[in-house]
matplotlib code that plots the C-alpha trace (Angstrom):
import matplotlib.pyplot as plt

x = [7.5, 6.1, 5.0, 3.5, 5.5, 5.0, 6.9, 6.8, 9.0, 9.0, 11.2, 12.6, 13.2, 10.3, 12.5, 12.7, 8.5, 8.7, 10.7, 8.5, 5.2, 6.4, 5.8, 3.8, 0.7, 1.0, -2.5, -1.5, 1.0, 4.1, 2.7, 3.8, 1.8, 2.5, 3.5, 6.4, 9.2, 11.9, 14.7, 12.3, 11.8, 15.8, 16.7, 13.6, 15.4, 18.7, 17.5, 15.8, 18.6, 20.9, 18.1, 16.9, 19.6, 17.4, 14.6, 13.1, 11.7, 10.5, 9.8, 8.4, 7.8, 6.9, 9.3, 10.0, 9.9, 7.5, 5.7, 5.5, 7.4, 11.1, 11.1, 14.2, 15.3, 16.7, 17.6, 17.9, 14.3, 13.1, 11.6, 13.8, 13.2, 15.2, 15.4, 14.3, 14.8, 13.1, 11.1, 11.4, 9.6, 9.8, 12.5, 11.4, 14.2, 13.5, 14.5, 16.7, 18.6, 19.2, 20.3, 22.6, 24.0, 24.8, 27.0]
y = [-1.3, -2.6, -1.0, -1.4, -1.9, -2.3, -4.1, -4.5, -7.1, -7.6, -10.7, -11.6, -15.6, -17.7, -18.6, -15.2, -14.6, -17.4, -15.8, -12.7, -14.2, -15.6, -12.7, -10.3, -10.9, -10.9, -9.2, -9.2, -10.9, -9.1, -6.7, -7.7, -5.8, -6.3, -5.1, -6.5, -5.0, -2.7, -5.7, -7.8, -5.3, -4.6, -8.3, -8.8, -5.7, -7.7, -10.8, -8.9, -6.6, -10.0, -12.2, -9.2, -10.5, -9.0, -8.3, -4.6, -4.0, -0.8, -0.7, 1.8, 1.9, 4.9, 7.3, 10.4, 12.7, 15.6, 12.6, 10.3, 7.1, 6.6, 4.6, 2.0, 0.7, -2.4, -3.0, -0.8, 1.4, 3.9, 6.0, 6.9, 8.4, 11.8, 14.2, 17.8, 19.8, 17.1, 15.6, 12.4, 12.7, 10.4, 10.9, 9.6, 8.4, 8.6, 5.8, 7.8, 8.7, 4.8, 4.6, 7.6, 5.8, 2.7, 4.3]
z = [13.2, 10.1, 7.1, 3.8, 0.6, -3.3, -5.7, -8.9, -10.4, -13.9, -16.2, -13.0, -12.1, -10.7, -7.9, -7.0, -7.6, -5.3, -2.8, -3.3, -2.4, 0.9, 2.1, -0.1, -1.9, -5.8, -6.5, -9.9, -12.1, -11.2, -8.4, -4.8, -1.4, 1.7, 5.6, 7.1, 8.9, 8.0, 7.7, 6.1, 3.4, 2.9, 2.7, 0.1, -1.5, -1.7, -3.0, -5.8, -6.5, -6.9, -9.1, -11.3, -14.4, -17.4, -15.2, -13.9, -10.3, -8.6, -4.7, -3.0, 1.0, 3.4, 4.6, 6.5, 3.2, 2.0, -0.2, 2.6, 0.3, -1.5, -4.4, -5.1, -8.6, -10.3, -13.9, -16.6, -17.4, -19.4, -16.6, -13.9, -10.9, -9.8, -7.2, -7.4, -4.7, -2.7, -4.8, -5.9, -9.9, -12.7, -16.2, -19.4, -22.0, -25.1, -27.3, -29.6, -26.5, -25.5, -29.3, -29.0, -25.4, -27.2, -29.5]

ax = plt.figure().add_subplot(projection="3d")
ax.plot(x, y, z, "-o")
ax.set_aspect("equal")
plt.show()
């Protein structure tokens, strides 16, 4: 069964934006929609998991949850998602916390 997806890739190679657009729709620079199948979506995962480098991506894609969609993450963010009780809802780092990680 097929379903609609979202990613967002950003710095990522062309190649990859290449990849990407075989089968999604970029409707705007570094926003990728589409519907395709469940194994479609996991080896578009993969390949974007293993060509991030430097890069950031976000996907999110329906599922069987109380907010109907699971989000999946590559590269290293500032806002990262966690689970409450549940619920899937957004941390922000602050920058003097990266700072204080570094050292």
């Amino acid at each position: 069964m097929s379903s609609m997806i979202v990613i967002s890739a950003t710095a990522v190679p062309d190649h990859l934006r290449g990849a990407l657009t075989r089968w999604l729709l970029e409707v705007t620079p570094e926003l990728y929609v589409g519907t395709v199948s469940a194994k479609v979506r996991d080896e578009l995962w993969s390949a974007v998991t293993a060509c991030a480098n430097d890069g950031i991506a976000v996907l999110a894609h329906p599922a069987d949850n109380e907010q109907g969609f699971q989000l999946r993450t590559a590269g290293t963010r500032r806002r990262e998602p966690m689970d409450f009780d549940g619920l899937t809802l957004i941390a922000f780092q602050r920058e003097s916390q990266e700072m204080a990680n570094l050292l």
